[in-house]
C-alpha positions in Angstrom: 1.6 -16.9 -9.3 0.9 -14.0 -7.4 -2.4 -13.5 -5.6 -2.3 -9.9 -3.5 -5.2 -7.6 -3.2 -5.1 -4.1 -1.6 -8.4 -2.7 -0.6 -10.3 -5.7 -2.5 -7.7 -4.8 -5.9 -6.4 -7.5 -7.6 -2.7 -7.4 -8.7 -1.8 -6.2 -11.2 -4.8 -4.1 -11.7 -4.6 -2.3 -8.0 -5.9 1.8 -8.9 -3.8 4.9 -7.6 -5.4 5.9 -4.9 -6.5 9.5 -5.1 -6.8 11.0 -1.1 -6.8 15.0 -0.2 -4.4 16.3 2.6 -6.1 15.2 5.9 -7.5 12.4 4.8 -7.5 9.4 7.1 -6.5 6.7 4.9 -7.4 3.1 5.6 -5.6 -0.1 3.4 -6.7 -3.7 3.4 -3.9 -5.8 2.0 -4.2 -9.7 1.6 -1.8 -12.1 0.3 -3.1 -15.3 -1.0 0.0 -16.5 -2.8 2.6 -18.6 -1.4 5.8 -15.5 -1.3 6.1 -13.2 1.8 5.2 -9.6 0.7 7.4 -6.7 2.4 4.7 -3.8 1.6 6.6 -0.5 1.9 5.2 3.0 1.7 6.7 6.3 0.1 6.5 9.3 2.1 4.0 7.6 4.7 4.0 5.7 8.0 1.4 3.7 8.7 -0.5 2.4 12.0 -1.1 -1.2 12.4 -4.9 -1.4 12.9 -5.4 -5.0 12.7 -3.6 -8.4 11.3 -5.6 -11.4 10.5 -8.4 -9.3 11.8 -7.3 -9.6 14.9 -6.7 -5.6 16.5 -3.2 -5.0 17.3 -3.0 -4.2 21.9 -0.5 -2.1 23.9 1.3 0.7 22.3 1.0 1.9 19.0 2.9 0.1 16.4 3.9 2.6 13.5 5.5 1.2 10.5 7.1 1.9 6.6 7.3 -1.3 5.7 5.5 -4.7 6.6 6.0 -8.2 5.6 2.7 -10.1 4.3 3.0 -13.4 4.9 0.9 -16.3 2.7 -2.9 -16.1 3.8 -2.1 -12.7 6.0 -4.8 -10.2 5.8 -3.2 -6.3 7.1 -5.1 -4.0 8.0 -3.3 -0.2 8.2 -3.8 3.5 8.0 -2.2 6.4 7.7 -3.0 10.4 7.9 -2.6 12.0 4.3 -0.1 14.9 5.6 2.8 14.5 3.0 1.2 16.1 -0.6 2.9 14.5 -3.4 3.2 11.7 -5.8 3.9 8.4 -4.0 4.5 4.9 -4.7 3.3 1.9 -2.4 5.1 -1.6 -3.5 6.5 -4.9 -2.5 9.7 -4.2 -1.3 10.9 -7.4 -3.3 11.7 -5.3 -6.6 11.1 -8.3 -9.0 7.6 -8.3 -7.5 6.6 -4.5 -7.8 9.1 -4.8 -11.4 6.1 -7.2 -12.4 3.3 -4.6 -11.1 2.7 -5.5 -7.7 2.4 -1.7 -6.3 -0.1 0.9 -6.3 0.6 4.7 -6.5 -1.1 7.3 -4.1 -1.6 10.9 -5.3 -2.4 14.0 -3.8 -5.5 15.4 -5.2 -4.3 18.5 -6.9 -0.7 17.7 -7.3 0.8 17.0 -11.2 3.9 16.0 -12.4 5.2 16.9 -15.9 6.5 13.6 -16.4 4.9 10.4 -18.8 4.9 7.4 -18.5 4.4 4.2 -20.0 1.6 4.1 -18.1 0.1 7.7 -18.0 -2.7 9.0 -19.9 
C-alpha cells in the first residue's frame, strides 16, 4: 500500500500543477507508507526548505532528486524558470508506473500529443 501526499494530494489522484514562469513554487511531500520514495524532478532543482519540519542550516542544499523515507515530511521549492511540460515521480519506476507522480505545466505551453490520460 502506498500512502504519499504532495501538497495535501493523495496518490494516485495528485493534480498537475499549473505555475507561470517566475513563479516561486513551494511542495509538501509526505510519505506515510512503509517504501523509501526517491522524488525526482524534470527540468527543476529544488531547495531543501525543511525536512520533518525541521529548516534545513548552513549552506544551501539544492537537489533533483530526494529520497522520502517512511513518516518523512519534505518540504522544497523551486523558481519556475524552465517553461515546458514536466513530470515529477518516484524515481522507483514501478511506483510512478502505478501513478505515483504528478506533472507540472507551464501556463500557456501545449503539446499536440494525447494521452490516456488527456482530455
Amino acid at each position: 500500500m502506498y500512502a504519499h501526499t504532495v501538497n495535501g494530494h493523495a496518490f494516485p489522484d495528485i493534480p498537475t500543477e499549473v505555475v507561470r514562469e517566475g513563479d516561486l513554487v513551494r511542495l509538501t511531500v509526505v510519505n506515510r507508507g512503509r517504501d523509501t520514495h526517491p522524488w525526482h524532478l524534470h527540468g527543476h532543482r529544488v531547495l531543501v526548505l525543511s525536512r520533518d519540519g525541521r529548516s534545513v542550516t548552513g549552506s544551501p542544499l539544492w537537489l533533483d532528486t530526494f529520497d522520502v523515507r517512511p513518516g518523512e515530511v519534505w518540504e522544497v521549492a523551486f523558481r519556475a524558470g524552465n517553461p515546458g511540460l514536466w513530470m515529477n515521480h518516484c524515481h522507483n519506476l514501478s511506483h510512478a508506473d502505478l501513478g505515483m507522480m504528478l506533472h507540472l505545466a507551464y501556463e500557456g505551453v501545449t503539446t499536440p500529443f494525447h494521452g490516456a490520460h488527456s482530455g
